[in-house]
GUGU-327637 format. One record per residue (C-alpha): residue number from 1; residue in one letter; x, y, z. Coordinates in nm, 3 decimals, decimal comma, always signed. Example, Ala and Ser with C-alpha at 12.3 -4.5 7.8 and 13.67 -1.06 7.14 Angstrom:
residues 2
{k->1	r->A	x->+1,230	y->-0,450	z->+0,780}
{k->2	r->S	x->+1,367	y->-0,106	z->+0,714}
***
This chain:
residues 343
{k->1	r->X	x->+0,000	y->+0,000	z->+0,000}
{k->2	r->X	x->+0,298	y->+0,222	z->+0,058}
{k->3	r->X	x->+0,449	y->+0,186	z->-0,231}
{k->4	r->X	x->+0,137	y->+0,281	z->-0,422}
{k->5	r->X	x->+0,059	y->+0,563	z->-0,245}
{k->6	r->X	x->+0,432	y->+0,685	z->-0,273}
{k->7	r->X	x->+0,402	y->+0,619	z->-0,681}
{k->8	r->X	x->+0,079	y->+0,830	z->-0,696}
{k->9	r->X	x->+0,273	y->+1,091	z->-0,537}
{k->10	r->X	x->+0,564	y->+1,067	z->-0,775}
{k->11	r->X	x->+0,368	y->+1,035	z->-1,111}
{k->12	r->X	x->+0,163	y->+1,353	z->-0,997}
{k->13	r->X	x->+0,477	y->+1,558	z->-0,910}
{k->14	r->X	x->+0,654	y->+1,461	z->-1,244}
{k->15	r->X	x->+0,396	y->+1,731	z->-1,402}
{k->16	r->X	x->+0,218	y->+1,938	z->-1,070}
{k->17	r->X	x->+0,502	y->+2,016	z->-0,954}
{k->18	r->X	x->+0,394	y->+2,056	z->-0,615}
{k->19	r->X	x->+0,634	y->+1,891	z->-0,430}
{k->20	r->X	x->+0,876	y->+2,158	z->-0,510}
{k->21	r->X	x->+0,976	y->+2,418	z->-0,234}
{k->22	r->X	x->+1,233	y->+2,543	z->-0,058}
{k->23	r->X	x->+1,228	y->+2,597	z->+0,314}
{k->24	r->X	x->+1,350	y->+2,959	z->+0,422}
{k->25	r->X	x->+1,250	y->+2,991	z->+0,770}
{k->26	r->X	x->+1,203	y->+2,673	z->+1,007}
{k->27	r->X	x->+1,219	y->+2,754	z->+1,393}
{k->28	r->X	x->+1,015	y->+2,701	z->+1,714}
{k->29	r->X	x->+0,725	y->+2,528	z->+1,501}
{k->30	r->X	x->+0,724	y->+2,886	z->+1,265}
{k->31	r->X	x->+0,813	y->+2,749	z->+0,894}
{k->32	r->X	x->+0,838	y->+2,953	z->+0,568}
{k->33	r->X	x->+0,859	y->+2,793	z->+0,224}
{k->34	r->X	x->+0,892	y->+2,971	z->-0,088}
{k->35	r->X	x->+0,829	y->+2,747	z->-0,392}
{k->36	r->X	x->+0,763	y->+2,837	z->-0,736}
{k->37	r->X	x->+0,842	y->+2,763	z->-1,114}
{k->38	r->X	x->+0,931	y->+2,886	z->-1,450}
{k->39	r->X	x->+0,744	y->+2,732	z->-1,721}
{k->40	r->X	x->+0,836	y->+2,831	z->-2,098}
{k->41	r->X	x->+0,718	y->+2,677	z->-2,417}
{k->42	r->X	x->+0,595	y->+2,684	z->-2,757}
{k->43	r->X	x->+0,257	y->+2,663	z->-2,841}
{k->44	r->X	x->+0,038	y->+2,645	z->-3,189}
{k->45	r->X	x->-0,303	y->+2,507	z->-3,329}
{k->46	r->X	x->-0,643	y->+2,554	z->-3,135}
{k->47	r->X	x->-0,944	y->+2,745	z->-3,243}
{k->48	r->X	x->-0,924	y->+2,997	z->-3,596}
{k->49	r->X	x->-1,253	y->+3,177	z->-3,407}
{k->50	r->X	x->-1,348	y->+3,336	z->-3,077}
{k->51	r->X	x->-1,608	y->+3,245	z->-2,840}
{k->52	r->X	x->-1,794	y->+3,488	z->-3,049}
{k->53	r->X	x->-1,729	y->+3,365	z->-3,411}
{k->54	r->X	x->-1,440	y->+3,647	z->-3,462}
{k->55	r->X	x->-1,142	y->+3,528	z->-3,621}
{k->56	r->X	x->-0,839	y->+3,466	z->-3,454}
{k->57	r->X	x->-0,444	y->+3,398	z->-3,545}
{k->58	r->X	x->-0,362	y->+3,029	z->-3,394}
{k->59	r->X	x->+0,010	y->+3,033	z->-3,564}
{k->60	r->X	x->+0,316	y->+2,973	z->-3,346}
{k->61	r->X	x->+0,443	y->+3,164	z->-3,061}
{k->62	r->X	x->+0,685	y->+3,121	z->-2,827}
{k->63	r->X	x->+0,422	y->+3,121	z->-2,476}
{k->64	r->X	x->+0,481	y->+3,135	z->-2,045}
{k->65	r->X	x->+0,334	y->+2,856	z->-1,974}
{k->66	r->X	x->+0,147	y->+2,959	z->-1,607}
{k->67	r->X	x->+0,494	y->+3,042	z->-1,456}
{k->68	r->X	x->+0,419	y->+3,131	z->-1,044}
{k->69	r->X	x->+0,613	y->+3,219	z->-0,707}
{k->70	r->X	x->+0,470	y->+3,158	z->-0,382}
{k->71	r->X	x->+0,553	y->+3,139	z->-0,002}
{k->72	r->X	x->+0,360	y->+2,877	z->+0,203}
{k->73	r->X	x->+0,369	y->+2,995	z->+0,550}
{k->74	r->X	x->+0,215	y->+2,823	z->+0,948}
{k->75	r->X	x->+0,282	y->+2,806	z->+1,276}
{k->76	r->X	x->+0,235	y->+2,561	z->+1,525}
{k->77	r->X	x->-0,014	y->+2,702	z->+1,826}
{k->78	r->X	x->-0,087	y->+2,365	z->+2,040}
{k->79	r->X	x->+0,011	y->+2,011	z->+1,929}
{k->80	r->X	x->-0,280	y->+2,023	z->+1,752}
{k->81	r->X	x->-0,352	y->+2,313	z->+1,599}
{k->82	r->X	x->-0,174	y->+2,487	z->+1,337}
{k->83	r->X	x->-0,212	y->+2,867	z->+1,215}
{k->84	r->X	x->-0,112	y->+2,909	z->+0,832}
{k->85	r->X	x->-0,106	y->+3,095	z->+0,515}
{k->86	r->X	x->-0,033	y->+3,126	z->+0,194}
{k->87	r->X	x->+0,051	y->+3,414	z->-0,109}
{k->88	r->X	x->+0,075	y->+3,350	z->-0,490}
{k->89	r->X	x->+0,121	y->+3,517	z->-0,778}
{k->90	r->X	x->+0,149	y->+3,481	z->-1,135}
{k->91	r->X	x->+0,319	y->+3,573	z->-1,381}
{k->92	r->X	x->+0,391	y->+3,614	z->-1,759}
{k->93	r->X	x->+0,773	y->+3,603	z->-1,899}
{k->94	r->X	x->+0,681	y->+3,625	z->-2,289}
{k->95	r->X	x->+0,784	y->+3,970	z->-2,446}
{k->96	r->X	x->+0,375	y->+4,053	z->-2,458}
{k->97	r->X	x->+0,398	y->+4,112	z->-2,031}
{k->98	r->X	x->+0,733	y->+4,198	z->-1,963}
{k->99	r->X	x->+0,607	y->+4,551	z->-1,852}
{k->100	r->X	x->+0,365	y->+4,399	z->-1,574}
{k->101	r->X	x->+0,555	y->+4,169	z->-1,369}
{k->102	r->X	x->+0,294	y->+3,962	z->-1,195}
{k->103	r->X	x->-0,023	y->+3,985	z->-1,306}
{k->104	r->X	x->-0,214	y->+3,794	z->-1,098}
{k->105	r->X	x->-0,284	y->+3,699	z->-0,691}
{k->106	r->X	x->-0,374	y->+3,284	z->-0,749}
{k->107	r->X	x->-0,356	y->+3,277	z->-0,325}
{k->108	r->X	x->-0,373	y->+3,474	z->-0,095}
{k->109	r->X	x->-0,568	y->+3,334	z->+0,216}
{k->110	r->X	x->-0,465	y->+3,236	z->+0,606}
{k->111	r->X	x->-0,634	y->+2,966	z->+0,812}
{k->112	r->X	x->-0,658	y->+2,754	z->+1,114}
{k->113	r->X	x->-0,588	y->+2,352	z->+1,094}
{k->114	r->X	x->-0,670	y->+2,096	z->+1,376}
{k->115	r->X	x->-0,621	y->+1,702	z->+1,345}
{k->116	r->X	x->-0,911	y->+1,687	z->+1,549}
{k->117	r->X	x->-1,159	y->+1,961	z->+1,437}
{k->118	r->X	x->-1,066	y->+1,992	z->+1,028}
{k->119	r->X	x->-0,948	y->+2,341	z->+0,853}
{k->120	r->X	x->-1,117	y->+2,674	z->+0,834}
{k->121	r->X	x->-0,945	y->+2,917	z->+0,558}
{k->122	r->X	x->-1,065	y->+3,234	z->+0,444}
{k->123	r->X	x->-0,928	y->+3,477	z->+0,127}
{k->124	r->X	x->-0,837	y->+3,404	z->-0,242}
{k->125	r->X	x->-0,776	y->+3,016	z->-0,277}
{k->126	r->X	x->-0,853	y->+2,749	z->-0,529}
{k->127	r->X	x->-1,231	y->+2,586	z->-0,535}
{k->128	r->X	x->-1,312	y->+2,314	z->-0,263}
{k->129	r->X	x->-1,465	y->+2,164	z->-0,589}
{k->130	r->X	x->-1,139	y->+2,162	z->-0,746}
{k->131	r->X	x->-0,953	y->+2,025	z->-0,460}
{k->132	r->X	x->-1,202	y->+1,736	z->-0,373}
{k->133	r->X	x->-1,397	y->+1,642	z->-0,663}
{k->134	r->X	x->-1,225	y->+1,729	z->-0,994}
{k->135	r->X	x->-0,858	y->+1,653	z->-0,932}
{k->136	r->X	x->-0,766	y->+1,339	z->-1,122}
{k->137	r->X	x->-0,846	y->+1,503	z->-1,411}
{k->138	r->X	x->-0,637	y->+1,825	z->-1,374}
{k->139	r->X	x->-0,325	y->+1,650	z->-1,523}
{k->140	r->X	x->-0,258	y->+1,907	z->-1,780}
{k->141	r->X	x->-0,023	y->+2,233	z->-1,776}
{k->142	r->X	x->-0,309	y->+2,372	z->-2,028}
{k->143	r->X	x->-0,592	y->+2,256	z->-2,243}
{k->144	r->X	x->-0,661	y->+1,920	z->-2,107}
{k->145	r->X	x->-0,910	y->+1,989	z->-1,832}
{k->146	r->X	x->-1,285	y->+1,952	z->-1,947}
{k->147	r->X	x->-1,421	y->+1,955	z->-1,590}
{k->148	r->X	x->-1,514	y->+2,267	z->-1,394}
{k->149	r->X	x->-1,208	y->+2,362	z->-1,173}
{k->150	r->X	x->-0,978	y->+2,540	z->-0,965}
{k->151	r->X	x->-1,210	y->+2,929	z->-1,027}
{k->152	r->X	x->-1,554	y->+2,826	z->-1,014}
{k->153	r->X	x->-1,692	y->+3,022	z->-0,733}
{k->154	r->X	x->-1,420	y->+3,067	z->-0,620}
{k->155	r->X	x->-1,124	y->+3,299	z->-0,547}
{k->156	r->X	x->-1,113	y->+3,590	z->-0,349}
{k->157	r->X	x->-1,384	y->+3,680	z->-0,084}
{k->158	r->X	x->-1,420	y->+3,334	z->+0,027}
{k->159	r->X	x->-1,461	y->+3,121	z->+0,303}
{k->160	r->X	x->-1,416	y->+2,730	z->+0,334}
{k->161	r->X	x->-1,378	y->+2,469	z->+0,549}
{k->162	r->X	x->-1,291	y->+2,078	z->+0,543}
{k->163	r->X	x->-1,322	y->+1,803	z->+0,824}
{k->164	r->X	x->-1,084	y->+1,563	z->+0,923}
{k->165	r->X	x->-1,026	y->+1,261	z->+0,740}
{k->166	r->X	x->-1,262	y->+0,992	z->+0,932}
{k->167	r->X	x->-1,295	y->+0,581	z->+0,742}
{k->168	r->X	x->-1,175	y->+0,735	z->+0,460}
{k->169	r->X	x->-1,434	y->+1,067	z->+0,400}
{k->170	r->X	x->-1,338	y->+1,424	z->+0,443}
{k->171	r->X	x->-1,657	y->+1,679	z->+0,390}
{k->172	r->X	x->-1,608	y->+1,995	z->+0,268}
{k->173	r->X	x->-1,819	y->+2,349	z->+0,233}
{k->174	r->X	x->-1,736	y->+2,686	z->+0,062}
{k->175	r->X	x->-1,903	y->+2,983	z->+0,033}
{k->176	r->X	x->-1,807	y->+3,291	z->-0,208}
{k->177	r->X	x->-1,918	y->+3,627	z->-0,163}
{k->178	r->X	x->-1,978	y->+3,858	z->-0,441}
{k->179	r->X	x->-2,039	y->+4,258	z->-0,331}
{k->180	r->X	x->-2,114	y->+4,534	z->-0,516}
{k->181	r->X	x->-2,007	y->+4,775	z->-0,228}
{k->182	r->X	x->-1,826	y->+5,076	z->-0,289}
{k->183	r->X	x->-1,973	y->+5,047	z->-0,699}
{k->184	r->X	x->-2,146	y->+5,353	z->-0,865}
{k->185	r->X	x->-2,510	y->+5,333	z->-0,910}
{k->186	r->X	x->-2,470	y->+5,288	z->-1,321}
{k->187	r->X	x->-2,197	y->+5,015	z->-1,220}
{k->188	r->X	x->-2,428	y->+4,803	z->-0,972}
{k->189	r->X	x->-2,660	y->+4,499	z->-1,119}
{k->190	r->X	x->-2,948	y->+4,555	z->-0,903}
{k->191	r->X	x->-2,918	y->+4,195	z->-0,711}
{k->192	r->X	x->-2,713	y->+4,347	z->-0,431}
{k->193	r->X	x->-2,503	y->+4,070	z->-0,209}
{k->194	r->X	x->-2,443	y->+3,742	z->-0,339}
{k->195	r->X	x->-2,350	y->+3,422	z->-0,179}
{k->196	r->X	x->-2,232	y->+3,128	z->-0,386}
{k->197	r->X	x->-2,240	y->+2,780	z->-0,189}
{k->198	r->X	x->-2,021	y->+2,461	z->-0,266}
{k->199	r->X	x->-1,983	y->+2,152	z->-0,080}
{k->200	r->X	x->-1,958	y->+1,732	z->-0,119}
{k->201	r->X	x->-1,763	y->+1,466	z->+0,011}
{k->202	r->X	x->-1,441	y->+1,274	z->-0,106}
{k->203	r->X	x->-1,370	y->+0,908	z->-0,050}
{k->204	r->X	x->-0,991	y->+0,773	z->-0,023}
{k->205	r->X	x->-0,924	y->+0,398	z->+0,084}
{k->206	r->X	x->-0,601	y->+0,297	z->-0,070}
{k->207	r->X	x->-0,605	y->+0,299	z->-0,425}
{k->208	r->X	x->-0,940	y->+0,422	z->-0,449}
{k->209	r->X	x->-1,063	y->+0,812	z->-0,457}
{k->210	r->X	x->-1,385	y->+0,929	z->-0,548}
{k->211	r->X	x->-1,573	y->+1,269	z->-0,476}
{k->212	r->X	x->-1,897	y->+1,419	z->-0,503}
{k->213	r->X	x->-1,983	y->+1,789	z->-0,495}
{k->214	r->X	x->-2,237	y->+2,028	z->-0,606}
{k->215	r->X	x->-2,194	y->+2,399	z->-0,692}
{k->216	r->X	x->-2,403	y->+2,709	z->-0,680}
{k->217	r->X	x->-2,318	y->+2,866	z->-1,016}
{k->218	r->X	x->-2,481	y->+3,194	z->-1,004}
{k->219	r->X	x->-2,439	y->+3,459	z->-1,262}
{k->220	r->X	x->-2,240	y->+3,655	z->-1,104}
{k->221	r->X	x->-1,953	y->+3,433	z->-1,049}
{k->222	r->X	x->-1,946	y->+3,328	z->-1,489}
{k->223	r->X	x->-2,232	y->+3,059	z->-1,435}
{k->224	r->X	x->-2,591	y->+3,035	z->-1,533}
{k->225	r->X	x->-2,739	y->+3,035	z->-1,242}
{k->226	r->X	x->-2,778	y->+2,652	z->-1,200}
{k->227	r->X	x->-2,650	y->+2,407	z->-0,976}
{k->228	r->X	x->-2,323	y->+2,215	z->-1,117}
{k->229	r->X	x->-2,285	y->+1,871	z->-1,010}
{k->230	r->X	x->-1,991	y->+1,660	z->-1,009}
{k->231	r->X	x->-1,908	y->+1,260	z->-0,946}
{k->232	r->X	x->-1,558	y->+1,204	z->-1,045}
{k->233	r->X	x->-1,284	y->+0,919	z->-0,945}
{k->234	r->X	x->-0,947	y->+0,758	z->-0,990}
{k->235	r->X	x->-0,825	y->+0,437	z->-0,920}
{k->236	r->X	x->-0,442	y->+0,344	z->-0,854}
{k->237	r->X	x->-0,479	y->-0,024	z->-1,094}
{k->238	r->X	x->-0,091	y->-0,067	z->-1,054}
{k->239	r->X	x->+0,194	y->+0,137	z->-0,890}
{k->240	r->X	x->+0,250	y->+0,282	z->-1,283}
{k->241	r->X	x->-0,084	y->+0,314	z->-1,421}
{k->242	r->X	x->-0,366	y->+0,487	z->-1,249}
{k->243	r->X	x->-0,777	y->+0,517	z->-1,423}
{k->244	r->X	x->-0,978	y->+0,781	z->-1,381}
{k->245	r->X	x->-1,346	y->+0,833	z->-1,437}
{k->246	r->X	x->-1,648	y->+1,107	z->-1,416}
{k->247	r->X	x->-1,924	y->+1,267	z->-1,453}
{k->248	r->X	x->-2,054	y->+1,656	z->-1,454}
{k->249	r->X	x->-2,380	y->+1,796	z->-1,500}
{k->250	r->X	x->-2,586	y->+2,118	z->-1,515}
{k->251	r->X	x->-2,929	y->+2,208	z->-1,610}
{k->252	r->X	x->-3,009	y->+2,486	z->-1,863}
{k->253	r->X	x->-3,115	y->+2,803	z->-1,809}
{k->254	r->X	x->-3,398	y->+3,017	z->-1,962}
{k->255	r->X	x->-3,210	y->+3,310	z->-2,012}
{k->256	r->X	x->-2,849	y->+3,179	z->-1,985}
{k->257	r->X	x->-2,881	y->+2,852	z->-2,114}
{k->258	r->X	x->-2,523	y->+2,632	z->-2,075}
{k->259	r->X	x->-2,696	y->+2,322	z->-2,011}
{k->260	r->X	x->-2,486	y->+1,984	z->-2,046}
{k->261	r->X	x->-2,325	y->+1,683	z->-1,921}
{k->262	r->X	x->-1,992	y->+1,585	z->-1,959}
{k->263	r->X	x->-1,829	y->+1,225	z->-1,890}
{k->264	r->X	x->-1,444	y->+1,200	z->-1,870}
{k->265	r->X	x->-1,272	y->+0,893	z->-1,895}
{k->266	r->X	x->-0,822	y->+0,913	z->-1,853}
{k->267	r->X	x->-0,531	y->+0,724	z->-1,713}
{k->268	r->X	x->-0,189	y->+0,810	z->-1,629}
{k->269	r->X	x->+0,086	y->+0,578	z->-1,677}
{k->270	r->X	x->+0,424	y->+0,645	z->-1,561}
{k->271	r->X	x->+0,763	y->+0,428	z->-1,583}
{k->272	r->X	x->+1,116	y->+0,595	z->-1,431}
{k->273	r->X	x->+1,168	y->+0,974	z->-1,488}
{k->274	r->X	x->+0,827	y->+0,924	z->-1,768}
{k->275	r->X	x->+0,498	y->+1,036	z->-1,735}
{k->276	r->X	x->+0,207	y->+0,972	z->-2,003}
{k->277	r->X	x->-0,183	y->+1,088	z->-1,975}
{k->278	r->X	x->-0,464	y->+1,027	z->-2,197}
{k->279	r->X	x->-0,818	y->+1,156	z->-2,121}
{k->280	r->X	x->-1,132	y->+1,183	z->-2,348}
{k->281	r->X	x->-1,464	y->+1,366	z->-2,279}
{k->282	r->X	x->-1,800	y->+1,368	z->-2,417}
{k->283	r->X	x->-1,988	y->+1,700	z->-2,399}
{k->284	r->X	x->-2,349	y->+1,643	z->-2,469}
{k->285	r->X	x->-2,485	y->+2,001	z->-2,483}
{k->286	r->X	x->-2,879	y->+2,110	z->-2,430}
{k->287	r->X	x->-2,893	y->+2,391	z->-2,696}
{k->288	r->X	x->-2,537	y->+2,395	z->-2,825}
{k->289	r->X	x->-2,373	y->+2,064	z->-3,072}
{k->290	r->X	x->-2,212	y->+1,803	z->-2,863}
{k->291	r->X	x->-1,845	y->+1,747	z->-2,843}
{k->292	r->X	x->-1,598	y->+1,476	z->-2,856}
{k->293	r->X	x->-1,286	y->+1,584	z->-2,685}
{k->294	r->X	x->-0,970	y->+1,429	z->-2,623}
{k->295	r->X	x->-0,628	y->+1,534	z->-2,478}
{k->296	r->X	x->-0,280	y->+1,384	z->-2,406}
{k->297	r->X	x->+0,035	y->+1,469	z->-2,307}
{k->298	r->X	x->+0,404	y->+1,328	z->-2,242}
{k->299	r->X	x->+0,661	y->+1,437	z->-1,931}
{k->300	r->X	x->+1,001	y->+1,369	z->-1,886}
{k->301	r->X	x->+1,198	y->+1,433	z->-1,567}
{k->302	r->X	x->+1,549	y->+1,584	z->-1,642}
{k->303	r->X	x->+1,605	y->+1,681	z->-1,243}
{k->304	r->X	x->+1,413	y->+1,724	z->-0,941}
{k->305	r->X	x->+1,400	y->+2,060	z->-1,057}
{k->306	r->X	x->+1,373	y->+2,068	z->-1,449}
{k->307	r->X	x->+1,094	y->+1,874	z->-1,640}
{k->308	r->X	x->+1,031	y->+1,877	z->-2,029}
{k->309	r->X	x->+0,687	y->+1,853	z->-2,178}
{k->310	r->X	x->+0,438	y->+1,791	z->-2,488}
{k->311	r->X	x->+0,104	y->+1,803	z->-2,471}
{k->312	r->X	x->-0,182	y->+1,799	z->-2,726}
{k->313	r->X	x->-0,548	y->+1,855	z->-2,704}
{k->314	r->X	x->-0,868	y->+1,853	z->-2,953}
{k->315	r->X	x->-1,153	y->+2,046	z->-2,777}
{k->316	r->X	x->-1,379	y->+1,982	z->-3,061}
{k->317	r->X	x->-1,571	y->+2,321	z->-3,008}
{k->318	r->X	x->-1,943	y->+2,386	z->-3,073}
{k->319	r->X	x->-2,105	y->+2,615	z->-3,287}
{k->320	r->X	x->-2,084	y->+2,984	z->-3,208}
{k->321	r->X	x->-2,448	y->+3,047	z->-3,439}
{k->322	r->X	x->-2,611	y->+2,931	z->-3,783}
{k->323	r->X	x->-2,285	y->+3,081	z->-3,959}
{k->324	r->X	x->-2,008	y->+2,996	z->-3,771}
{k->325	r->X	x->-1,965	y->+2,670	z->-3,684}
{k->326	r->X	x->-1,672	y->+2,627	z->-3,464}
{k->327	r->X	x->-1,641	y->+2,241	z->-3,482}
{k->328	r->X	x->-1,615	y->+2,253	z->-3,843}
{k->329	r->X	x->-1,399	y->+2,523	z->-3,928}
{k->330	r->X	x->-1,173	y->+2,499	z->-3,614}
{k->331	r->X	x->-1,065	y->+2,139	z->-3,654}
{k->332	r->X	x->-0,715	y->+2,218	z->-3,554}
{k->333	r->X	x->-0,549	y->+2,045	z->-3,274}
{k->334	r->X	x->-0,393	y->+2,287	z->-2,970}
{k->335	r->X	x->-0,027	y->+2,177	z->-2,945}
{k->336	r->X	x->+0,219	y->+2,290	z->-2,636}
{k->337	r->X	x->+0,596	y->+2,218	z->-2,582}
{k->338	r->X	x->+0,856	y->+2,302	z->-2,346}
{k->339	r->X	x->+1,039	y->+2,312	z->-1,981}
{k->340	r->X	x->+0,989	y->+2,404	z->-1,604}
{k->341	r->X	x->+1,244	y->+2,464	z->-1,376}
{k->342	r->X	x->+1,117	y->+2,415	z->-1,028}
{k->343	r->X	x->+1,202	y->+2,582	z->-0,729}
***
């Protein structure tokens, strides 16, 4: 069981990079890690049209490929419970961005965490969804993702909190505020305060991890203003190959529409410094065409600290209207290569 878990953890770092950091500050149960990663590439293919049927150049460019920095900070209060926090930014090191620096906060929340009484956070962090429910599938540096992720409902102004591990389940609930204090009459949208809810339940028992969660994806927050509901899993088969399955669904709206269900089905495999992923969706839409989507993508570790990548994706895109249909004149395949060093 050890070793499976401990291959898990080493195919997911070969492209997450998450295990990376390095510790500045470690004294009287105060730590400070800084961790981080530049991420270059070259990218090409992917849509010829817009979201809104304009067309677009999809040629070759040299691309920053979600380069970051972060600290990751706690402090130990009692034996059992732990005050933290943690700042990130991104940022872009193409020649389009070189005048902004970073140019934008991923993280920036602070928290309490008890073995006993699970982890209240508050601020800018990734969605509970994300972290609970659709993580097997977020494999890819860009592209490759078809279920709802890491900003839905998310991100600033939020509050969330997780229990303790107990047989196996861990609970979670998040709640996102969206304000329109301090905006100028013209500016406002009428609705006032709004509170978007999240929550579910994950499952891990050895190989096995499956979660369920539901999200309230109001308007104001990019949704339609129906609940999202996810059932997604991944199984560890052997200590190099690990399966994946799920399933997402939302109702359509009257006014907004974005009705569909999705169901993902992916593997890793991974053999020495090599990592290889394969996923495919199916996108069956309630006013829009369907899709059949697939991704993939190939990892090699040079270094703990320097990775090279290719990864390729088909989102097969809907139509935009009657005259632009996407899926038929966008049949072009996204296309990403490069390195990471890690820090």
């Amino acid at each position: 069981m050890k070793k499976t878990l401990l291959a898990t953890a080493v195919t997911t770092a070969l492209w997450a990079g998450a295990a990376q950091a390095t510790t500045v500050y470690d004294q009287d149960g105060t730590k400070l890690d800084i961790y981080g990663r530049i991420s270059m590439g070259i990218a090409g293919g992917g849509a010829d049209f817009d979201g809104d049927g304009n067309k677009v150049d999809d040629g070759v460019e040299f691309v920053d490929v979600y380069s970051r920095l972060g600290f990751r900070m706690s402090q130990e209060v009692t034996s059992d419970l732990t005050a933290f926090g943690r700042l990130e930014w991104r940022f872009s090191g193409d020649e389009r961005r070189t005048d902004q620096g970073f140019n934008e906060l991923r993280q920036s929340y602070i928290g309490l965490a008890s073995q006993q009484y699970g982890t209240f956070q508050a601020g800018s962090f990734d969605s509970f969804y994300a972290q609970f429910v659709s993580l097997p599938f977020d494999v890819y540096l860009d592209r490759g993702l078809l279920f709802k992720s890491s900003g839905i409902q998310s991100r600033g102004d939020s509050i969330g909190y997780y229990t303790p591990e107990l047989n196996g389940f861990t609970t979670f609930v998040q709640l996102k505020h969206y304000s329109e204090r301090g905006l100028a009459a013209e500016e406002q949208s009428g609705e006032g305060s709004v509170v978007a809810a999240q929550g579910g339940v994950r499952y891990q028992q050895g190989p096995l991890s499956v979660g369920f969660g539901a999200v309230e994806d109001v308007v104001r927050g990019g949704g339609n203003g129906e609940m999202l509901y996810g059932l997604i899993g991944s199984y560890q088969v052997t200590d190099q190959f690990a399966a994946r399955l799920g399933y997402e669904t939302q109702d359509e709206s009257d006014v907004y529409g974005g009705g569909f269900d999705t169901v993902g089905l992916g593997g890793t495999y991974s053999t020495g410094p090599w990592a290889f992923t394969a996923d495919y969706y199916n996108v069956e839409r309630d006013s829009q065409d369907n899709s059949n989507a697939w991704a993939a993508g190939a990892y090699y570790k040079v270094s703990s600290a320097f990775d090279v990548f290719v990864e390729v994706a088909d989102g097969d895109a809907p139509s935009v209207n009657r005259d632009t249909r996407l899926g038929e004149l966008t049949d072009n395949v996204y296309w990403l290569t490069g390195a990471r060093y890690l820090f």
